[in-house]
C-alpha positions as a Python dict, from the first residue, in 0.01 Angstrom:
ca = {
    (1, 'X'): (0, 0, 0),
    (2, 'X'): (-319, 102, -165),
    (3, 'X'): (-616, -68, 1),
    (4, 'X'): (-779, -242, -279),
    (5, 'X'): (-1191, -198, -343),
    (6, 'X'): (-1459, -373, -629),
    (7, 'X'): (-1628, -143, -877),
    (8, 'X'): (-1951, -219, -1037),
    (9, 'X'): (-2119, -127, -1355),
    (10, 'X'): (-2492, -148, -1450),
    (11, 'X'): (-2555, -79, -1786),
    (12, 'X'): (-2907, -8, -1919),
    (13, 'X'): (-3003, -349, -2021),
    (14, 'X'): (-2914, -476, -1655),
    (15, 'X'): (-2610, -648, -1804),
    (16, 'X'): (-2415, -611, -1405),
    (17, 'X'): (-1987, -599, -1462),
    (18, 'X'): (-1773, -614, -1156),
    (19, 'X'): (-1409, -505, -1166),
    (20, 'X'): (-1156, -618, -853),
    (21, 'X'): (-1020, -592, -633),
    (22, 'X'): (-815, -314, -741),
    (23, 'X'): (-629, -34, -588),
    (24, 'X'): (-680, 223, -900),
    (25, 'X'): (-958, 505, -906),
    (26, 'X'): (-1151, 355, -1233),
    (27, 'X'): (-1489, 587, -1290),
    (28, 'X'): (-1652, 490, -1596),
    (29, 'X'): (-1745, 131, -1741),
    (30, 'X'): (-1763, 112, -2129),
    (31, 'X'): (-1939, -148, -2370),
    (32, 'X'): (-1880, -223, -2727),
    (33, 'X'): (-2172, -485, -2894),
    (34, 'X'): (-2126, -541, -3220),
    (35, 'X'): (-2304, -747, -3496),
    (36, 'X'): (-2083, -917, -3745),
    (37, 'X'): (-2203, -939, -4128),
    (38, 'X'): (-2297, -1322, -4010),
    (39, 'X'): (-2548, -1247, -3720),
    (40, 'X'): (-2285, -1310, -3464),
    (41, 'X'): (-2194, -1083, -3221),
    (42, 'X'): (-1838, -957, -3067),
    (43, 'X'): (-1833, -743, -2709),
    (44, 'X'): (-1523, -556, -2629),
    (45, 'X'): (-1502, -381, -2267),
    (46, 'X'): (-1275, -123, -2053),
    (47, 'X'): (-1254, 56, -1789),
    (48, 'X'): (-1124, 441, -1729),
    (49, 'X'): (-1011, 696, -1493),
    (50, 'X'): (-1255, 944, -1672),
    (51, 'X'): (-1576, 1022, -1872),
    (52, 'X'): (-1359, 1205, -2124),
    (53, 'X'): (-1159, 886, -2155),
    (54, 'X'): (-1469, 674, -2190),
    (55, 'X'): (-1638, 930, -2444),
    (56, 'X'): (-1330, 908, -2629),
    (57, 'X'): (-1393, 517, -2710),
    (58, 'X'): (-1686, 571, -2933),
    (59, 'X'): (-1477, 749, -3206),
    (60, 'X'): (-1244, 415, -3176),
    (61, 'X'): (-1533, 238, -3214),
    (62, 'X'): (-1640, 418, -3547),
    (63, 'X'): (-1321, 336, -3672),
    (64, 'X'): (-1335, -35, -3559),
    (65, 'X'): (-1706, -35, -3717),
    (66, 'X'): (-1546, 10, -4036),
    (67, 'X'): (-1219, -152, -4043),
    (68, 'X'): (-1368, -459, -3887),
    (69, 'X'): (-1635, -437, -4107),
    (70, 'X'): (-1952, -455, -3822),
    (71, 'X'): (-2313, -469, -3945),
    (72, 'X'): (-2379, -255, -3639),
    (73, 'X'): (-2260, -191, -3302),
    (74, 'X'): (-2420, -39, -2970),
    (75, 'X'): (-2170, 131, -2754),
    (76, 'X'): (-2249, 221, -2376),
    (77, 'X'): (-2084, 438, -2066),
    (78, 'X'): (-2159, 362, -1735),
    (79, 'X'): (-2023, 522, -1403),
    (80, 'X'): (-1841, 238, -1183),
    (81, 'X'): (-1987, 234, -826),
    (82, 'X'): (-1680, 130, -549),
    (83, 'X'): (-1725, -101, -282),
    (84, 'X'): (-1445, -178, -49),
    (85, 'X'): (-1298, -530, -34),
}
């Protein structure tokens, strides 16, 4: 049996995300916020196994920008940092 471990994200704006315990070898943290036509905002969130997997979000989220119809939308990568449980 795996031995299970936490992972933490800090993204720029200190925003702190902790993933665990979990026994898989996430790297990368990644952050959709989006503002809504009425001023709200939506935040969607995942975890990978690599950067190219986390790079490849932001083209999902220009898709999601327009089919969901976002005024705008930030979208962040951050490496996870493991800590054992």
């Amino acid at each position: 049996m795996a031995r299970k471990h936490y992972l933490t994200a800090t993204l720029p704006d200190g925003y702190v995300k902790t993933i665990g315990p979990t026994a898989t070898a996430f790297t990368h943290y990644w952050r959709i916020v989006a503002t809504l036509e009425n001023g709200k905002t939506e935040v969607f969130w995942g975890h990978t196994k690599s950067p190219a997997d986390a790079k490849r979000k932001r083209a999902a989220a220009v898709e999601a920008a327009t089919s969901r119809g976002w005024k705008s939308y930030v979208f962040e990568i951050a490496d996870l940092t493991r800590t054992d449980a």
